[in-house]
N, C-alpha and C positions, 0 to 999 in steps of 0.2 A: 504494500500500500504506500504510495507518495504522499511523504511529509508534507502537510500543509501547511506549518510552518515559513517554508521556504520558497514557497508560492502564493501567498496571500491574494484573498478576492478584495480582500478592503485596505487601503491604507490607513494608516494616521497622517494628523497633521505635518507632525515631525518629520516622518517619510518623506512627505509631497517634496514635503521644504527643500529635503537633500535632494531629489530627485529634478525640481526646476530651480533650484542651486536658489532659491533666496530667503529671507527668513520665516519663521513661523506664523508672526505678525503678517507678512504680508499674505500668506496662505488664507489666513482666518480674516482680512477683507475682502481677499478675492471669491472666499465663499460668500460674505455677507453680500458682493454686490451683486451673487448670480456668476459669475466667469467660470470658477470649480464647481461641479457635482458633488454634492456631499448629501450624507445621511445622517440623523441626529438617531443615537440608540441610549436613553438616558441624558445622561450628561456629557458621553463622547461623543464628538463630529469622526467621521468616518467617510473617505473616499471610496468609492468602487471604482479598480481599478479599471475596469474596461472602460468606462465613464469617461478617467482622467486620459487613457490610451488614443481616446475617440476623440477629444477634447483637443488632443497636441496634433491627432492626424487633421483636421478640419481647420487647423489656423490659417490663416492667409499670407503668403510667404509676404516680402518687402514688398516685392515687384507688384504683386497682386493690392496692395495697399496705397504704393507709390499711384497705380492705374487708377484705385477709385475715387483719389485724391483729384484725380485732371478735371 
């Protein structure tokens, strides 16, 4: 059986953090404005990762930003 440990479906904040390299603080706005996917279980905030996976594949590269700017 595969440790699920080592595979998690949800992150933590902490995770995100390391993961989009900034701090925790900035994780826990970008949930409150909407930008990250999260899940409230109690008192934990909780990522699913597919969520956050789908999140980074759908960004809009520069070029594609620079475009909508014209």
């Amino acid at each position: 059986m595969p440790n699920k440990t080592t595979n998690p479906t949800v992150l933590t904040v902490v995770e995100v953090a390391k993961i989009l390299r900034i701090g925790k603080i900035s994780v826990y706005q970008a949930i409150q404005r909407g930008e990250v996917p999260s899940i409230r279980i109690g008192r934990r905030i909780l990522i699913p990762k597919f969520a956050l996976e789908q999140m980074l594949i759908c960004l809009p590269t520069s070029k594609q930003r620079a475009h909508a700017l014209r």
